[in-house]
N, C-alpha and C positions, 0 to 999 in steps of 0.2 A: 716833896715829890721827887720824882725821877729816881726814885727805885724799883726795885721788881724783887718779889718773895717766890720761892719758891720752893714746892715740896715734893717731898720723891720716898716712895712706897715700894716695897717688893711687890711684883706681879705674880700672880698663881702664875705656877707650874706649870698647869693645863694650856693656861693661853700663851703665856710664851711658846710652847710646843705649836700652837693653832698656827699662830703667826710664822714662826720658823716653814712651817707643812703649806704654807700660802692660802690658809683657808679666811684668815682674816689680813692676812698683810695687805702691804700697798698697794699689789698687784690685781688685788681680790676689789670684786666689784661691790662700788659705796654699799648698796642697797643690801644685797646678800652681805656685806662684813654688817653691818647696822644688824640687818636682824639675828648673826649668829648673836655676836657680843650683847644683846641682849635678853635672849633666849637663853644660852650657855652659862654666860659668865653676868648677868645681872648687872648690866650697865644702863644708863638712862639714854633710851633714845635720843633724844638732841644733839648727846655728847658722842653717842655713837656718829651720828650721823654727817653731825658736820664740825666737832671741836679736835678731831684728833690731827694735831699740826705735824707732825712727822715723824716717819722709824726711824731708828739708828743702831747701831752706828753704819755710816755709811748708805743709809736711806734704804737698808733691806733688811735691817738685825730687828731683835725680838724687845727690844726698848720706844717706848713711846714716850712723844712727847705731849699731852692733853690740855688744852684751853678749861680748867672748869672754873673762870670766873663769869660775872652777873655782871652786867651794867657797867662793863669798864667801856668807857670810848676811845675810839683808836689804841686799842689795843692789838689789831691787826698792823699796826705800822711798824712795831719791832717783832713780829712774827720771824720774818727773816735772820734778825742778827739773835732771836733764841735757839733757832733751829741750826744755825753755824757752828 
């Protein structure tokens, strides 16, 4: 125990663009970013909704960082020092 894995994908084009234009970023509201990202760009609700931990760089860029694990416990406790 006491690792963490992690994986990292290129993002379409498209939604980088979305997020940079504020139609999905931070600033954009839970509900309407939730239903663009999964109308648009074919994301699973849930994960739209409440797994996306923070933009970057600098908590306004077009990089995400996303929760998509299952059944881990306290997993929200290092939330913070991934997001650093």
């Amino acid at each position: 125990h006491n690792r963490i894995y992690l994986k990292a994908e290129p993002m379409d084009e498209e939604l980088s663009k979305a997020i940079e234009d504020g139609a999905v970023g931070p600033k954009a509201d839970p509900k309407e970013r939730a239903k663009i990202l999964c109308d648009k760009f074919d994301w699973d609700k849930s994960v739209a909704q409440t797994k996306i931990w923070c933009y970057g760089p600098e908590t306004d860029g077009a990089n995400l960082v996303v929760d998509a694990t299952v059944g881990v416990q306290y997993l929200i406790e290092i939330k913070e020092h991934v997001n650093s």
